[in-house]
C-alpha positions as CSV (number, residue, x, y, z in Angstrom):
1,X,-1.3,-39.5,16.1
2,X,0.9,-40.0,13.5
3,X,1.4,-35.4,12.5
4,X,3.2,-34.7,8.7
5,X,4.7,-31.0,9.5
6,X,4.8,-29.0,6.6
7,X,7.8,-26.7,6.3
8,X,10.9,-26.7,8.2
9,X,11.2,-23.2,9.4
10,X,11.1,-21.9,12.9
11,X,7.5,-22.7,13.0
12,X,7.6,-25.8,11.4
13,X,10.6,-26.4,13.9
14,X,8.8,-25.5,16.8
15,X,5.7,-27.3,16.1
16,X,6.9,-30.5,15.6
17,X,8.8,-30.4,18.5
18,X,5.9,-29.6,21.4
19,X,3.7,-32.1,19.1
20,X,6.7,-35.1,19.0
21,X,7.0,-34.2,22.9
22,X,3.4,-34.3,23.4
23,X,3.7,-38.4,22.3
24,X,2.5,-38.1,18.7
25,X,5.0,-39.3,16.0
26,X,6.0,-36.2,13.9
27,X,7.0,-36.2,10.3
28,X,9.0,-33.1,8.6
29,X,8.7,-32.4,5.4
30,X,10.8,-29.3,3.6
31,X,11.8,-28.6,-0.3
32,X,15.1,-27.4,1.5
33,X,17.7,-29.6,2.3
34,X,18.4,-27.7,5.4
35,X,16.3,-26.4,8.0
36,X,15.3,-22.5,8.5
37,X,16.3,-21.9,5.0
38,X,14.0,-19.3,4.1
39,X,12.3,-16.3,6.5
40,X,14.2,-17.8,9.1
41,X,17.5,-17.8,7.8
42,X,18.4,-14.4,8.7
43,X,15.9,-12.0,9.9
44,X,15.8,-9.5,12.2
45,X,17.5,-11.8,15.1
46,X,15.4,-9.5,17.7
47,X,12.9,-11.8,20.1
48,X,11.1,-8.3,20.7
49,X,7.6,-9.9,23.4
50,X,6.4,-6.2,24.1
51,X,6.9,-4.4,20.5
52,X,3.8,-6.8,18.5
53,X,1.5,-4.0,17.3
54,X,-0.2,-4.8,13.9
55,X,1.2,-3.6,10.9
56,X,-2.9,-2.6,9.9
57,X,-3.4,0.3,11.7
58,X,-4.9,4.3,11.7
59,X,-1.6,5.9,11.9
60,X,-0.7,3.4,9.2
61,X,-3.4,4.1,7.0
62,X,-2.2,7.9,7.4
63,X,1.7,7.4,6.6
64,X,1.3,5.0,4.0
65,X,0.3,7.2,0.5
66,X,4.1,9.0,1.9
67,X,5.6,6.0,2.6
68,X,4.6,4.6,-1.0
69,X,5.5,7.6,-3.1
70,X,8.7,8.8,-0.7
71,X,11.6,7.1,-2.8
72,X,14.3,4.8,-2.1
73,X,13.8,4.2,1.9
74,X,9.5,3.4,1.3
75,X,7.3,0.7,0.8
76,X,7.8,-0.8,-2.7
77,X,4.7,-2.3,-4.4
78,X,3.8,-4.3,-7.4
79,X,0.0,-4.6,-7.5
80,X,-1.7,-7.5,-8.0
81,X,-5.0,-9.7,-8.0
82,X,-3.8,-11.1,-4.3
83,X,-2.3,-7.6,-3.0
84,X,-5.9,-6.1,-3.9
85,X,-7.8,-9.0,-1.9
86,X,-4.9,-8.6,0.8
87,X,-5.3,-4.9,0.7
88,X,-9.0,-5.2,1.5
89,X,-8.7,-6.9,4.7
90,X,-5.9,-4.7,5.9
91,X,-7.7,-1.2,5.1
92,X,-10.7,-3.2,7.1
93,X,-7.8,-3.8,9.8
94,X,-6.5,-0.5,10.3
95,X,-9.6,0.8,12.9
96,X,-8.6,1.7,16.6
97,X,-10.9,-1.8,18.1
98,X,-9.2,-3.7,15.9
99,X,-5.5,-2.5,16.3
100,X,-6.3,-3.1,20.3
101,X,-8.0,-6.4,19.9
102,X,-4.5,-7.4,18.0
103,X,-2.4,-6.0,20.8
104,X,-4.3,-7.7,23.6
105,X,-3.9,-11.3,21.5
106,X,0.1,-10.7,20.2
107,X,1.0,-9.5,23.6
108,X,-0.3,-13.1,25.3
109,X,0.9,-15.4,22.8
110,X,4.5,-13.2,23.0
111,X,4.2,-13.8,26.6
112,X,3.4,-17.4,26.1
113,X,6.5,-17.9,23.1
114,X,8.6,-16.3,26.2
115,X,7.8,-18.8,28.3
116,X,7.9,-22.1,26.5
117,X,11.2,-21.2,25.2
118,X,12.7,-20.2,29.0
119,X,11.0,-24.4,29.4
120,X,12.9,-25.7,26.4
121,X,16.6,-24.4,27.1
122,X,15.9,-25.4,31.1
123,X,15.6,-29.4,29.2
124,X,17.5,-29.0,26.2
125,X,21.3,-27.7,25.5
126,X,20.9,-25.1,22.6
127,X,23.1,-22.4,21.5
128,X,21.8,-19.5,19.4
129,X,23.1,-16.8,21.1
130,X,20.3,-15.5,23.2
131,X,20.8,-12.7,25.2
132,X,18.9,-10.6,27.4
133,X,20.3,-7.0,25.5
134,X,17.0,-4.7,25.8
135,X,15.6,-2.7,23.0
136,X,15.8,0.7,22.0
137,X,13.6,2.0,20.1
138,X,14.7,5.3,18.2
139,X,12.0,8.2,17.2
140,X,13.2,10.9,14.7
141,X,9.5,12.5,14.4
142,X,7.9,14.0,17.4
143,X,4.2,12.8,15.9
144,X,5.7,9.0,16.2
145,X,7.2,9.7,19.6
146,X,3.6,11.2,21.0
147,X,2.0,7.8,19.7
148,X,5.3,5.6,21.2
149,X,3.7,4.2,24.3
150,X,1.1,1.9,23.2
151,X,-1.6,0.8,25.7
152,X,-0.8,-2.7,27.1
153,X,3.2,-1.9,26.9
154,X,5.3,-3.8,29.5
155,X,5.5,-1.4,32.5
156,X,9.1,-1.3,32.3
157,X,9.4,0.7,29.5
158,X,11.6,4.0,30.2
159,X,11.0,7.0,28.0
160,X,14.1,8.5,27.2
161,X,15.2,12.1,25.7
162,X,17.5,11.9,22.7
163,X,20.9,12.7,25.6
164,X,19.4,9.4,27.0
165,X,19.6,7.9,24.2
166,X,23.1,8.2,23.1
167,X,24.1,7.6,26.7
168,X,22.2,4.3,26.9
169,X,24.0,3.4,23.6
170,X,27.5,4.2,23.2
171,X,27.9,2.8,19.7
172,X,25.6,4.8,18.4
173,X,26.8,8.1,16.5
174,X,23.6,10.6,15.7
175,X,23.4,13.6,17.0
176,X,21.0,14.3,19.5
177,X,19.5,17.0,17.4
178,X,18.2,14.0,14.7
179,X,15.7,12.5,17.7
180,X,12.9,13.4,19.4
181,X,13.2,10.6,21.7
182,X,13.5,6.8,22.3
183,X,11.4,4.3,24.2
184,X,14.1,1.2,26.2
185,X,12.5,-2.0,27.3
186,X,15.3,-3.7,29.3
187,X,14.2,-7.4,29.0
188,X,14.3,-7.7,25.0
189,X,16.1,-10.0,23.9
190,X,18.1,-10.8,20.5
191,X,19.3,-14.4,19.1
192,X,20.0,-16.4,15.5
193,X,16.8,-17.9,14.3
194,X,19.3,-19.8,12.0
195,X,21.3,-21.2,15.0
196,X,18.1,-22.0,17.0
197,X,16.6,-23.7,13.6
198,X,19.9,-26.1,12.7
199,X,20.3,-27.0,17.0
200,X,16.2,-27.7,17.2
201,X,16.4,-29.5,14.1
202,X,19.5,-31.5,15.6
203,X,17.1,-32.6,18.5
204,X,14.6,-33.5,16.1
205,X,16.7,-35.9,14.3
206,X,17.7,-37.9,17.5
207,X,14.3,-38.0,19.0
208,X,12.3,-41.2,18.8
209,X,8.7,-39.5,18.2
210,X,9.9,-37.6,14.8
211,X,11.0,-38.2,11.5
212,X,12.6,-35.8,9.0
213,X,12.4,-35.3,5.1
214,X,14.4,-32.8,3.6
215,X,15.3,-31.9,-0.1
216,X,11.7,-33.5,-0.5
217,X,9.4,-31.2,-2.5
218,X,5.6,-30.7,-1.4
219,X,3.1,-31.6,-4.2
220,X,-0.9,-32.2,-4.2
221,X,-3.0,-33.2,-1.1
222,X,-4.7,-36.0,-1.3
223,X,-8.4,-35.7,-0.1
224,X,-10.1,-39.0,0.9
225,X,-13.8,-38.8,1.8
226,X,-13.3,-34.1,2.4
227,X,-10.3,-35.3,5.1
228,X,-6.6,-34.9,4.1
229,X,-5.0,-38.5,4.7
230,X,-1.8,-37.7,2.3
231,X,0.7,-35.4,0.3
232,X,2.2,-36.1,-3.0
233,X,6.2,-35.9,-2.9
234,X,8.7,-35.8,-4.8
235,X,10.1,-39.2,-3.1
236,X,6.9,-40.8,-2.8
237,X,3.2,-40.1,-1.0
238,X,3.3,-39.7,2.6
239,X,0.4,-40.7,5.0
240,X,-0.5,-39.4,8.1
241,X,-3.3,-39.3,10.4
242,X,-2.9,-35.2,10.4
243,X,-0.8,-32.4,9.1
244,X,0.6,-29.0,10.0
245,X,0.6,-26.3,7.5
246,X,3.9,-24.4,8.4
247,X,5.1,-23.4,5.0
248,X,5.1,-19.4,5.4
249,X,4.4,-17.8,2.5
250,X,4.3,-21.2,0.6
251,X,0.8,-21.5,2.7
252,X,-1.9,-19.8,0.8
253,X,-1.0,-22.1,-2.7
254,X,-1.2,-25.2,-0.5
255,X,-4.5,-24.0,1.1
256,X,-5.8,-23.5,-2.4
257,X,-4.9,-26.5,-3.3
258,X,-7.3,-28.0,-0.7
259,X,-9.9,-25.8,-1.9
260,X,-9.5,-22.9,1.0
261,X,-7.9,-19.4,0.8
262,X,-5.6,-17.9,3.4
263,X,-5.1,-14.6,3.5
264,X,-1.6,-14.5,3.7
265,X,0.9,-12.2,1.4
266,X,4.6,-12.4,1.0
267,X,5.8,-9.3,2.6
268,X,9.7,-8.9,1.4
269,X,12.1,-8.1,3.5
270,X,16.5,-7.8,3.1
271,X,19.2,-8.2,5.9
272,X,22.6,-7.6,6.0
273,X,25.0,-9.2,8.8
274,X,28.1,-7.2,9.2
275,X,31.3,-8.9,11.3
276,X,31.7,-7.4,14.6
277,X,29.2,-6.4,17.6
278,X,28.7,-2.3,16.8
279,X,26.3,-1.9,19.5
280,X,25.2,-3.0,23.3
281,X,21.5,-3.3,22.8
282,X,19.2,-4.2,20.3
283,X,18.0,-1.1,18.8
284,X,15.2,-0.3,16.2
285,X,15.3,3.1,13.8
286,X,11.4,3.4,13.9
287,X,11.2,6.5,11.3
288,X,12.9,3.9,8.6
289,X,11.4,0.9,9.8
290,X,15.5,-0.5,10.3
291,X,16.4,-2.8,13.1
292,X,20.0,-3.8,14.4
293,X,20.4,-6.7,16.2
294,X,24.1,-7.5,18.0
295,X,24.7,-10.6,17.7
296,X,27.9,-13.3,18.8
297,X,30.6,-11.1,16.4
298,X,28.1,-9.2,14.2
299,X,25.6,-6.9,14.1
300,X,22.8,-8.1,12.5
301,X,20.8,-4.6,10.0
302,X,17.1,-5.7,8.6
303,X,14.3,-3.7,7.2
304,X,11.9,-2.7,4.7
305,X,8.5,-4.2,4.0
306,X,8.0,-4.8,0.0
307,X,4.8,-6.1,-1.4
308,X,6.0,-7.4,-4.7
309,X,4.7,-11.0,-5.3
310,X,6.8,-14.4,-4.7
311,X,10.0,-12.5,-6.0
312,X,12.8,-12.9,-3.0
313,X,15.8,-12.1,-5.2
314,X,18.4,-10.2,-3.1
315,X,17.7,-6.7,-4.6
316,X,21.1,-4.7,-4.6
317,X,19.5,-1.0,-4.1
318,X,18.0,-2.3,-0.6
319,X,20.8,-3.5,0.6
320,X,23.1,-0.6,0.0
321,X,20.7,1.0,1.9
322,X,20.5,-0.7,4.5
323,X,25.3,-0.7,4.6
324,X,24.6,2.6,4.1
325,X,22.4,3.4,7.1
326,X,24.7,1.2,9.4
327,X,27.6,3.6,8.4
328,X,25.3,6.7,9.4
329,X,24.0,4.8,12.6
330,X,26.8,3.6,14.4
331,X,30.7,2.9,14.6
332,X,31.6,-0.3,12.1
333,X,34.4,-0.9,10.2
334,X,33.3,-1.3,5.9
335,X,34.8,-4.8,5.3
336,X,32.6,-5.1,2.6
337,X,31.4,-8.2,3.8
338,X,27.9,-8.5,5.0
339,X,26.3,-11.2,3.8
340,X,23.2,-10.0,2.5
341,X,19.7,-11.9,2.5
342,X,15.8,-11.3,1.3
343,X,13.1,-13.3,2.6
344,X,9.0,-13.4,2.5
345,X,7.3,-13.2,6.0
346,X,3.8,-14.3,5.5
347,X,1.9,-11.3,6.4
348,X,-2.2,-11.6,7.3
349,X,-4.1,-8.8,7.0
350,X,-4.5,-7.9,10.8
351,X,-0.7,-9.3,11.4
352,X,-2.0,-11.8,13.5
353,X,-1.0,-15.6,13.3
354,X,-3.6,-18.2,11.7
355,X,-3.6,-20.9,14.3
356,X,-5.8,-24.3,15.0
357,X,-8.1,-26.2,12.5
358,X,-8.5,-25.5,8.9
359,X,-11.9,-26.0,7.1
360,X,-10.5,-29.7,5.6
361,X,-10.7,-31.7,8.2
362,X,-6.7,-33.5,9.2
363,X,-5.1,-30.2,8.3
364,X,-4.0,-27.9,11.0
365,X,-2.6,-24.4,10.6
366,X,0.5,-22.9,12.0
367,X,1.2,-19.9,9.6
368,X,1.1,-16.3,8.8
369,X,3.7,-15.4,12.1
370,X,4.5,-12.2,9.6
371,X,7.4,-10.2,10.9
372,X,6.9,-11.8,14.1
373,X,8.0,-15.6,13.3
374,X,10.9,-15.8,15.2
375,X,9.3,-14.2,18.2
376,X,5.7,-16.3,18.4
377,X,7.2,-19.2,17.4
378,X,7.1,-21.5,20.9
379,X,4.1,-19.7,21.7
380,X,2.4,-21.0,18.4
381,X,3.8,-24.3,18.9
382,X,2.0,-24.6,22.5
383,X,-1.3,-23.3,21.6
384,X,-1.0,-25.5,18.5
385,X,-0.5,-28.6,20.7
386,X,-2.9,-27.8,23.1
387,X,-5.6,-27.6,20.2
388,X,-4.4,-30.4,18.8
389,X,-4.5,-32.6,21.7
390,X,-7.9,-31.2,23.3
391,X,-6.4,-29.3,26.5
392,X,-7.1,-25.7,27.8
393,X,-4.9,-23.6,25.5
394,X,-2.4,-22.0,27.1
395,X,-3.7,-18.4,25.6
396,X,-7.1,-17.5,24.5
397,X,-7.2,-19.1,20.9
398,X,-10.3,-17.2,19.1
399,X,-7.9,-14.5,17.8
400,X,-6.0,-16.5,15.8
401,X,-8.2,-18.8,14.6
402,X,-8.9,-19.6,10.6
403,X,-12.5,-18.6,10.9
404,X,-12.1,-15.3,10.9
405,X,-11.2,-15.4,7.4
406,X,-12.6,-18.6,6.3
């Protein structure tokens, strides 16, 4: 078949890849006029397979009127029509059978993403800087330590005392005294979505089942007879025998525009990327929801999870916090250079990817990865494929699938 992927981020990446592979004739079609420009452009850099719990969950129903009302270091909300409708699933999320029926799904399609990336670097010659630097995860609060070890958790995981901690981690300079206690998970891994993005999207150019469109602006669907058979451009329609909705937060207008909702919301998020590798391992402040990532000659900081609408403007407050709790957190130097970044991860409601058909027949979903893009992504791609092209899907699809909100 002749596939029109929509949205060249690591999803959209991904996807057209296994689907060019897999003999059909992909085209890629971005507003940007480079690849990964957006979410993926510098995120949290950790590939984290065992750390997928939902964001929708009881403990999370219990922190969050704190978390909202706790100043600078909290959630930051502007309510709206869509956050309502959003919030409504997620309250509807956050039940114990639901938080396990998530982990059971994220934790096979991690497993999966694991996989079909080990396959692609066995065929393919990419550099991204992927390294095998385990994660530790930090607890201040003793009540978040009890709840650390969440069932279905690689075996591997060691529970360490705060001395542990700081021995594990050299670079970092808290005081025992301000944790109660970490949980390491030595396979983690960390890399640049960025790098991964601009090397796949190199392959893509040169392979003979794919075609790319950049700087080329998405418009209407055209619906022939209730299939899609085309999108409006700015350079002209573009026809194809099927399409791939890969546009992150850019999804739920396009579904709308083919007469569908998707419950997907543009959760904010800021990054800082400081020159230098501060620390050994990929670690992860749990308390304030801050994640470090060493990377080849920086240290990657991300965090925070603002509900506020479309706006991705860099917002100077967050990232001062986040320099500021660097400084606090481990050894750097303050060049004053850290290249600071916001993005919008398409959130769902139970944090769960929306993979497989759509209700208009010719368009397939690929969306709504959330925090977890840059970790699902090859495993998306396969099951994607494999729905796509009929065969047994590498990992049980029914979670993901559109009808659960459509």
């Amino acid at each position: 078949m002749k596939i029109g992927i929509l949205g060249a981020g690591v999803v959209g990446l991904t996807s057209a890849w296994w689907l060019a592979e897999a003999g059909h004739q992909v085209v890629i079609v971005d507003r940007h006029a480079t690849p990964g420009a957006e979410a993926s452009r510098a995120n949290g850099a950790q590939l984290s397979y065992n750390f997928v719990a939902p964001f929708a969950s009881p403990a999370m129903l219990r922190k969050l009127p704190g978390m909202l009302l706790s100043g600078e270091d909290a959630v930051r909300v502007s309510p709206s029509l869509d956050l309502v409708r959003w919030g409504i699933g997620f309250l509807r999320a956050c039940t114990n059978a639901e938080v396990a029926r998530t982990l059971v799904a994220q934790l096979a399609l991690a497993t999966l993403s694991r996989a079909e990336l080990e396959l692609l670097l066995r065929s393919q010659d990419i550099e991204f800087g992927l390294r095998t630097a385990g994660k530790l995860v930090l607890y201040r609060s003793a009540g978040d330590f009890a709840e650390a070890r969440l069932p279905g958790a690689d075996a591997e995981q060691q529970v360490l005392t705060p001395a542990e901690c700081l021995a594990l981690e050299p670079g970092l300079r808290l005081a025992a005294r301000a944790l109660a206690g970490g949980v390491y998970t030595p396979s983690e891994q960390v890399g640049d979505c960025a790098a991964f993005c601009a090397a796949l999207f190199a392959l893509l150019k040169q392979h003979r089942n794919a075609d790319v469109r950049m700087a080329t602006p998405i418009g209407n669907p055209v619906v022939t007879r209730g299939r899609l058979t085309a999108i409006e451009t700015a350079h002209g329609k573009i026809e194809a025998d099927g399409f791939v909705l890969s546009l992150g937060s850019g999804s739920k207008a396009f579904a709308r525009a083919c007469g569908f909702d998707l419950p997907i919301y543009p959760v904010k998020g800021h990054s800082i990327t400081i020159p230098g590798r501060a620390l050994s391992h990929s670690v992860t402040d749990y308390s304030r929801k801050i994640v470090y990532a060493p990377l080849e000659g920086a240290t990657r900081v991300a965090g925070f999870a603002d509900f506020k609408g479309y706006d991705n403007a860099i917002e100077p407050t967050r990232i001062a916090t986040l320099k500021a709790a660097a400084l606090q957190t481990f050894a750097i130097e303050d060049t004053g250079s850290n290249a600071p970044w916001a993005g919008l991860r398409p959130m769902t409601p139970d944090s769960r990817p929306v993979i497989g058909a759509s209700p208009l027949a010719g368009l397939f979903l690929n969306t709504g990865q959330g925090m977890l893009g840059w970790t699902l992504a090859c495993g998306s791609a396969r099951l994607l494929t494999d729905l796509i092209d009929g065969r047994e899907p590498a990992c049980p699809p029914e979670p993901f699938s559109a009808a659960r909100y459509v």
